[in-house]
DOSE-664734 format. One record per residue (C-alpha): x, y, z; residue number from 1. Coordinates in pm, 1 decimal. Layout:
N
<<X Y Z> NUM>
...
END
This chain:
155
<<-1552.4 3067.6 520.2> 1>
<<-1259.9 2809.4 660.5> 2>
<<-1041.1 2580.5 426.5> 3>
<<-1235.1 2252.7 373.6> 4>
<<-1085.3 1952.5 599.2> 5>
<<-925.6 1707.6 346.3> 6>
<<-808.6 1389.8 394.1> 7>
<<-553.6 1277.6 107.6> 8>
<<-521.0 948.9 5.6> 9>
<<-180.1 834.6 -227.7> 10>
<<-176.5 530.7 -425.6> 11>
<<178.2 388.5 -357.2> 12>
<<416.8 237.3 -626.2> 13>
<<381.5 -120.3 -612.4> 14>
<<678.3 -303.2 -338.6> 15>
<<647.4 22.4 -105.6> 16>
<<441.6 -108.2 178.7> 17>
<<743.9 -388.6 201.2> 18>
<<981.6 -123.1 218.8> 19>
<<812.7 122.2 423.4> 20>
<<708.6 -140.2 634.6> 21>
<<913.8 -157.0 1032.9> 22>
<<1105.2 -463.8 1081.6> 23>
<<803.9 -582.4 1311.2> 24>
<<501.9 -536.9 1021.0> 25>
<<760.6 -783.1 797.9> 26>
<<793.2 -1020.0 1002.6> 27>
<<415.7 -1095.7 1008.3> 28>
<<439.4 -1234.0 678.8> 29>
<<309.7 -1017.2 441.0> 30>
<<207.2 -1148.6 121.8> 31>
<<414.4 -1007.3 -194.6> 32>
<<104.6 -918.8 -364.1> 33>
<<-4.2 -695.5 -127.3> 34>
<<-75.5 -316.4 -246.4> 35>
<<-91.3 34.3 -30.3> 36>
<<-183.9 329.7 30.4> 37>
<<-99.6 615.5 250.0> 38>
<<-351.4 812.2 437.0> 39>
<<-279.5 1153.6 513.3> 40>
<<-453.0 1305.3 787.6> 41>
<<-624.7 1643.7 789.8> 42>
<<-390.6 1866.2 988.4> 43>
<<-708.2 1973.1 1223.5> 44>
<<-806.7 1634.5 1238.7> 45>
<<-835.3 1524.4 1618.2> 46>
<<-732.5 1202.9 1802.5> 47>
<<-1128.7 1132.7 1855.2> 48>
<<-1159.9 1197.0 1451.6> 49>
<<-924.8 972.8 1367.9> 50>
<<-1054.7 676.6 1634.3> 51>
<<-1348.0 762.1 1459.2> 52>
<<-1206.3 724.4 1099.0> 53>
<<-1008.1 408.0 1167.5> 54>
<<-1324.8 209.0 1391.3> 55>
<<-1544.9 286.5 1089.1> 56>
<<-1288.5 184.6 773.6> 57>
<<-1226.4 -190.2 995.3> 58>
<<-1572.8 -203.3 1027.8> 59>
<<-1682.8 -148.4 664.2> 60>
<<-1376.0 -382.2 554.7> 61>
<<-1444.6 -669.0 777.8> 62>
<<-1856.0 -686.2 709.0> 63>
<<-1935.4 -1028.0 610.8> 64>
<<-1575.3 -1173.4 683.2> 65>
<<-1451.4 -1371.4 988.7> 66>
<<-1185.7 -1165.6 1073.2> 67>
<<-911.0 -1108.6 1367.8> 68>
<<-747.9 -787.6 1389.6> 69>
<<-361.8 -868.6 1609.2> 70>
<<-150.3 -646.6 1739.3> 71>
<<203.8 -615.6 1634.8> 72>
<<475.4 -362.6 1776.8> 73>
<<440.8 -210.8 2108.7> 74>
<<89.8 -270.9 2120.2> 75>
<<-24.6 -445.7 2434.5> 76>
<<-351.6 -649.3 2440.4> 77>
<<-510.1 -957.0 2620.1> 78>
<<-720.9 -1072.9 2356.4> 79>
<<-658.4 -1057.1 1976.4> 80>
<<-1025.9 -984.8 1963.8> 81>
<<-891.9 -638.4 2157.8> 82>
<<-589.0 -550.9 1902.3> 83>
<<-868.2 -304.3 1665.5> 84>
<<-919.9 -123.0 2021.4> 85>
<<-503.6 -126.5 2167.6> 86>
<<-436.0 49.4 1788.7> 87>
<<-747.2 305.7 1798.2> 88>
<<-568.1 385.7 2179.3> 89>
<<-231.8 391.7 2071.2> 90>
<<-370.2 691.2 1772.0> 91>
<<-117.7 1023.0 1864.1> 92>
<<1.2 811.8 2150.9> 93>
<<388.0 821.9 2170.4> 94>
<<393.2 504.0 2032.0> 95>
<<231.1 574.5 1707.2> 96>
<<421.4 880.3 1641.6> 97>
<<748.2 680.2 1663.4> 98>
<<601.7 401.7 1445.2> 99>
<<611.8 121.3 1698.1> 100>
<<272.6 21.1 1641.9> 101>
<<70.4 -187.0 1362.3> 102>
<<-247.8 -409.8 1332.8> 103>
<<-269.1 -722.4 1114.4> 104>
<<-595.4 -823.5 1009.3> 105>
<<-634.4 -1178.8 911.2> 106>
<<-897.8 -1362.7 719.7> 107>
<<-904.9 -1728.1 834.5> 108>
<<-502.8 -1803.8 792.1> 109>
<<-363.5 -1573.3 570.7> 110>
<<-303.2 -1244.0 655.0> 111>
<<-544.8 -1010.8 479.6> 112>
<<-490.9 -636.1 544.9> 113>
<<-164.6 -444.2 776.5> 114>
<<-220.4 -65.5 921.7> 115>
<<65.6 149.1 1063.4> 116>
<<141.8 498.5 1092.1> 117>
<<448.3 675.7 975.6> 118>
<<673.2 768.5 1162.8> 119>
<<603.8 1107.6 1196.4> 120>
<<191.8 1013.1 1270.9> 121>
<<104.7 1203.8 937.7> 122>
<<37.6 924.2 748.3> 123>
<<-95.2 591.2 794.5> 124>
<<19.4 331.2 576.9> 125>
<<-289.0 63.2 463.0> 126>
<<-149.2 -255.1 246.6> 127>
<<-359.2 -504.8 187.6> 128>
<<-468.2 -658.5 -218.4> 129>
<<-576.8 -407.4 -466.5> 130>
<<-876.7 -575.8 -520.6> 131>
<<-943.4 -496.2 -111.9> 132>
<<-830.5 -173.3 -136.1> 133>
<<-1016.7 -61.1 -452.8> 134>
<<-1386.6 -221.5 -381.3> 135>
<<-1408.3 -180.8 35.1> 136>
<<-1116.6 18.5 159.6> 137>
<<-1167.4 338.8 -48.7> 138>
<<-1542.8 323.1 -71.7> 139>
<<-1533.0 306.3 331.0> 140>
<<-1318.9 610.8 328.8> 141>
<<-1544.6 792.3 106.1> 142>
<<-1831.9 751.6 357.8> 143>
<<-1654.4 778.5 655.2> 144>
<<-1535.1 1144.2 514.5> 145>
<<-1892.8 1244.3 416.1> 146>
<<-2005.1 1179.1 806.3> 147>
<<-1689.5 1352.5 946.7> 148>
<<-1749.5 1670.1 647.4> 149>
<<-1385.2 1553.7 548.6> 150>
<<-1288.4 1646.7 194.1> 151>
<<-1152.0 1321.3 32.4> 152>
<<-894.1 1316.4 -278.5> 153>
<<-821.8 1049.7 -369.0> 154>
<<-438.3 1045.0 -600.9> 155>
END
């Protein structure tokens, strides 16, 4: 019998995302309140897994919001309606190993959730309120890791 695939998921000190953040993610105004986590991939976890992962978690976080997810970094896109897709293209790109590339999504005109990776594409870093994180973010990564039979811990 293989290792289970697990997908680990660190609570981050409050003030990290700010200071983990690239130059580009500040600059987008993120609100001091904002909280984060860091995702860390399953080290069998493919590129089309973690498309897969990422398309489902902005899915389950945006239902029943008007939402626009922008590009930030290196990411090129016509449309902000296309900046989900440019970042799910950019995943293990040589952009997003390098950390050049981010999505903001914003609720009406304030922004409401960042994603980047780290900078070595192990991680990717999720700030957004706790409130966000705590009653949509997580719960969409539990079932998102039940389809993908994806160990989740949660720490």
């Amino acid at each position: 019998m293989s290792d289970p695939v697990e997908v680990i998921v660190f609570r981050d000190e409050p003030g990290e995302f700010a200071e983990m953040a690239p130059d580009f993610v500040a600059q987008a105004d993120v609100p001091p309140t904002f909280e984060s986590l860091a995702v860390q991939w399953p080290e069998a976890a493919g590129v089309e897994e973690k498309q897969r992962f990422l398309r489902f978690v902005a899915t389950a976080t945006g239902e029943g919001r008007s939402r626009v997810a922008r590009p930030l970094g290196k990411l090129e896109s016509d449309t902000e309606a296309d900046g989900l897709a440019s970042f799910l293209g950019a995943v293990d790109g040589d952009s997003w190993w390098v950390g050049d590339v981010a999505i903001e999504f914003d609720a009406g005109d304030s922004t409401e959730m960042i994603w980047f990776p780290g900078s070595d594409g192990v991680f990717l870093h999720i700030g957004a309120a706790a409130s966000l994180l705590d009653f949509t973010v997580i719960p969409a990564f539990h079932e998102i890791a039940i389809v993908l039979d994806w160990q989740l811990t949660v720490q």
